[in-house]
FIFI-202165 format. One record per residue (C-alpha): residue number from 1; residue in three letters; z, x, y. Coordinates in nm, 3 decimals. Layout:
<sites>
site num->NUM	residu->ALA	w->Z	u->X	v->Y
...
</sites>
This chain:
<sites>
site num->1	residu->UNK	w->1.464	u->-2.465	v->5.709
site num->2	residu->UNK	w->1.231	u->-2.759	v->5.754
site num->3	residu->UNK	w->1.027	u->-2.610	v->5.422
site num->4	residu->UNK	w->1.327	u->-2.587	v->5.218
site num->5	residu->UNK	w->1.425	u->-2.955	v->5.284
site num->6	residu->UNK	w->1.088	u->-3.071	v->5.181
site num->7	residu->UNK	w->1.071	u->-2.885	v->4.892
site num->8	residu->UNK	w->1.405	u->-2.995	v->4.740
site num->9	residu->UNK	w->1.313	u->-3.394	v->4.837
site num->10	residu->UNK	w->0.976	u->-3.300	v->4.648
site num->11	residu->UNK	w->1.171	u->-3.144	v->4.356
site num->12	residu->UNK	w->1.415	u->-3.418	v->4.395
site num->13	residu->UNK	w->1.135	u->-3.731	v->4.380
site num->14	residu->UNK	w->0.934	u->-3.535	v->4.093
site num->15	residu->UNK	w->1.309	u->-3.549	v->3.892
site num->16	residu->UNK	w->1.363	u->-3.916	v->4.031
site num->17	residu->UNK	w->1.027	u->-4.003	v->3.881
site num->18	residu->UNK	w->1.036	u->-3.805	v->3.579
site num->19	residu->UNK	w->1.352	u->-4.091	v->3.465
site num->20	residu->UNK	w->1.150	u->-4.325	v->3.604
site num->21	residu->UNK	w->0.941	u->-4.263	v->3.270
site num->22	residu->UNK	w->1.227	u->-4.321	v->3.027
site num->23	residu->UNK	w->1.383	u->-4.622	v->3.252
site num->24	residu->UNK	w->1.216	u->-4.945	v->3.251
site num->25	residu->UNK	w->1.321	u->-5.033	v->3.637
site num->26	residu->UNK	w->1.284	u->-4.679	v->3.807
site num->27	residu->UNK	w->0.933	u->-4.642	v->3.926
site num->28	residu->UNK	w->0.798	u->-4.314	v->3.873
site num->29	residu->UNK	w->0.468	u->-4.300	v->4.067
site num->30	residu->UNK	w->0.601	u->-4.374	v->4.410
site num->31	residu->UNK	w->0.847	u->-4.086	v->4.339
site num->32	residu->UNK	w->0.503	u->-3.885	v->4.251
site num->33	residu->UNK	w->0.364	u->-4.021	v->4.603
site num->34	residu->UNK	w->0.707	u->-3.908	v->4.809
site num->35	residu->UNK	w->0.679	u->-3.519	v->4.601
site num->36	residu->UNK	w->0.367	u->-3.488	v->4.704
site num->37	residu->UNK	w->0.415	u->-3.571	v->5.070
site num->38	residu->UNK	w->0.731	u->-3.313	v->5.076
site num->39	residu->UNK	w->0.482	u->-3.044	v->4.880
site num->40	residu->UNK	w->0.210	u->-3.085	v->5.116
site num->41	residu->UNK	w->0.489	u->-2.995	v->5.391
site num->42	residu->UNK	w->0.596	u->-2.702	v->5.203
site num->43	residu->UNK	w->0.453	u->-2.552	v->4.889
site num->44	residu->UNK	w->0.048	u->-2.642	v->4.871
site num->45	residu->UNK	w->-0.016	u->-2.481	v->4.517
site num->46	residu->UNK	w->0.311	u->-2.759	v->4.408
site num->47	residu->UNK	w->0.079	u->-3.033	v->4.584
site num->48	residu->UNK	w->-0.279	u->-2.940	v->4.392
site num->49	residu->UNK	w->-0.079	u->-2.905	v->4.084
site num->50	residu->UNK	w->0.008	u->-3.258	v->4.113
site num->51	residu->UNK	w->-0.300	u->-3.399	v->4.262
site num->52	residu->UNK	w->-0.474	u->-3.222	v->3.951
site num->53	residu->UNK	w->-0.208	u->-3.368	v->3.727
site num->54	residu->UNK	w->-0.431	u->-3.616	v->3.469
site num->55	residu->UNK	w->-0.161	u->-3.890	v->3.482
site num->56	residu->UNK	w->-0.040	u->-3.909	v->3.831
site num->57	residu->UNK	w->-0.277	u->-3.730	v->4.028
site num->58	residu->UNK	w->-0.523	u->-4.041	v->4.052
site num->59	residu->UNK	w->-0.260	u->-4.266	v->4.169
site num->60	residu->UNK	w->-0.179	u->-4.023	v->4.401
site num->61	residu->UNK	w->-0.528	u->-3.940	v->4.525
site num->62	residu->UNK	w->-0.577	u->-4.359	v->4.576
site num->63	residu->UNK	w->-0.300	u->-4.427	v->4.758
site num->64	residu->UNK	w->-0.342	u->-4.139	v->4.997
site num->65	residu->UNK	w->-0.726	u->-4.221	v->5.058
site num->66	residu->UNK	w->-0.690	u->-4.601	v->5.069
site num->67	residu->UNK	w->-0.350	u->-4.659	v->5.028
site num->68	residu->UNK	w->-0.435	u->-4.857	v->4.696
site num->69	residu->UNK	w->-0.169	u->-4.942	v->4.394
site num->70	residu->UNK	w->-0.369	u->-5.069	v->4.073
site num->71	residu->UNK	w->-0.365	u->-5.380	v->3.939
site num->72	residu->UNK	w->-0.155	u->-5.278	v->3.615
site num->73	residu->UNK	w->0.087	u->-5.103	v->3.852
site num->74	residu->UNK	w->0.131	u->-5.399	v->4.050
site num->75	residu->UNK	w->0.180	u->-5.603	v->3.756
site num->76	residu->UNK	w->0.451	u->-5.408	v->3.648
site num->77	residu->UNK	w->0.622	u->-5.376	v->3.983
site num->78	residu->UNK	w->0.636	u->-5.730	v->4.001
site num->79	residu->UNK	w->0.727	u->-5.799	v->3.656
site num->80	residu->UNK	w->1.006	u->-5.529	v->3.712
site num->81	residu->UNK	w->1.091	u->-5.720	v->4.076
site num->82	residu->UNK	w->1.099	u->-6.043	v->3.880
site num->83	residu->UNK	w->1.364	u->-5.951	v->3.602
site num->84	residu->UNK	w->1.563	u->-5.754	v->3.840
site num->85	residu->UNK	w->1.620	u->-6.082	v->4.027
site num->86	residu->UNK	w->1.651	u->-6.302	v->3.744
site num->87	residu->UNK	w->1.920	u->-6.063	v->3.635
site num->88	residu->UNK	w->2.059	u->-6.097	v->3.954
site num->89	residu->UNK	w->2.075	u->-6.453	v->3.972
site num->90	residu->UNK	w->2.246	u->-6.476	v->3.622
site num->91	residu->UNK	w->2.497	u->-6.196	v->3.639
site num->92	residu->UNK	w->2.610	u->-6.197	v->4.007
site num->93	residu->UNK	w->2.794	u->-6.485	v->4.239
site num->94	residu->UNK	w->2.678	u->-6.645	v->4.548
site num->95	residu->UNK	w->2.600	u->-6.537	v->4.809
site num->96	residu->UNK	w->2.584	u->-6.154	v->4.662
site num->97	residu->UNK	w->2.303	u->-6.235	v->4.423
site num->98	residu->UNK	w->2.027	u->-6.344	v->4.702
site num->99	residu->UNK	w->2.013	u->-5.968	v->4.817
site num->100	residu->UNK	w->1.829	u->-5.852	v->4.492
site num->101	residu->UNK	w->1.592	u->-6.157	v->4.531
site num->102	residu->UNK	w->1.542	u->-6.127	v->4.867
site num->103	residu->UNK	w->1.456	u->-5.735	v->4.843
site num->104	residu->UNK	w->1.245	u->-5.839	v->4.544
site num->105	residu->UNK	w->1.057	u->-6.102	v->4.774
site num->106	residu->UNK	w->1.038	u->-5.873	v->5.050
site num->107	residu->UNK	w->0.925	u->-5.546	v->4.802
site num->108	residu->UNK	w->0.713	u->-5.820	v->4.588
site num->109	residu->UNK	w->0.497	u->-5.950	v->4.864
site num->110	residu->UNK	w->0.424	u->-5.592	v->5.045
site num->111	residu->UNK	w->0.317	u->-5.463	v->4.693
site num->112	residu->UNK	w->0.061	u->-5.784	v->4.601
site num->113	residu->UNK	w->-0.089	u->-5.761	v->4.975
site num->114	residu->UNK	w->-0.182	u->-5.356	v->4.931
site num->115	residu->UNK	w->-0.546	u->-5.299	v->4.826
site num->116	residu->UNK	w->-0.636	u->-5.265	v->4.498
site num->117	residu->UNK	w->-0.781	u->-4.973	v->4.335
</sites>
């Protein structure tokens, strides 16, 4: 039971992250990070595909050996965290539109601290 849940969420994040391509504001390599947790949990020859995968499988690799993001990634994190809350503050009413810029302060600051790779 326990190996079919983790391999749907990994199916599941690998789909998630696979929009996250197309859509500006949907990350796609944290979704990469998550399938690869669930396939290590359930389907190993799912997990060495996508650590051998030429795109995602460094990112992967970094942040499970040093738990690194690179620097372009966390520029466009925060960029993304950045016009998410700008959007917020423009298009929503107080007090609803300091939960976007709070979760983009919180997200924002735990993403700059992380080591870089």
């Amino acid at each position: 039971m326990r190996r079919a849940f983790y391999l749907s969420l990994g199916f599941l994040s690998v789909g998630l992250g696979m929009v996250g391509i197309f859509l500006p504001l949907l990350p796609t390599v944290p979704f990469m990070i998550l399938a690869a947790f669930c396939f290590a949990r359930s389907s190993p020859a799912l997990e060495a595909k996508l650590l051998d995968h030429p795109h995602f499988g460094p990112h992967v690799r970094r942040w499970r050996e040093r738990g690194a993001i690179s620097r372009r990634g966390k520029k466009a994190a925060l960029a993304a965290f950045a016009l998410s809350a700008l959007l917020a503050l423009l298009l929503s009413p107080l007090p609803w539109c300091l939960i976007p810029i709070a979760a983009a302060l919180i997200g924002g600051t735990w993403i700059w601290t992380r080591p870089e790779s």
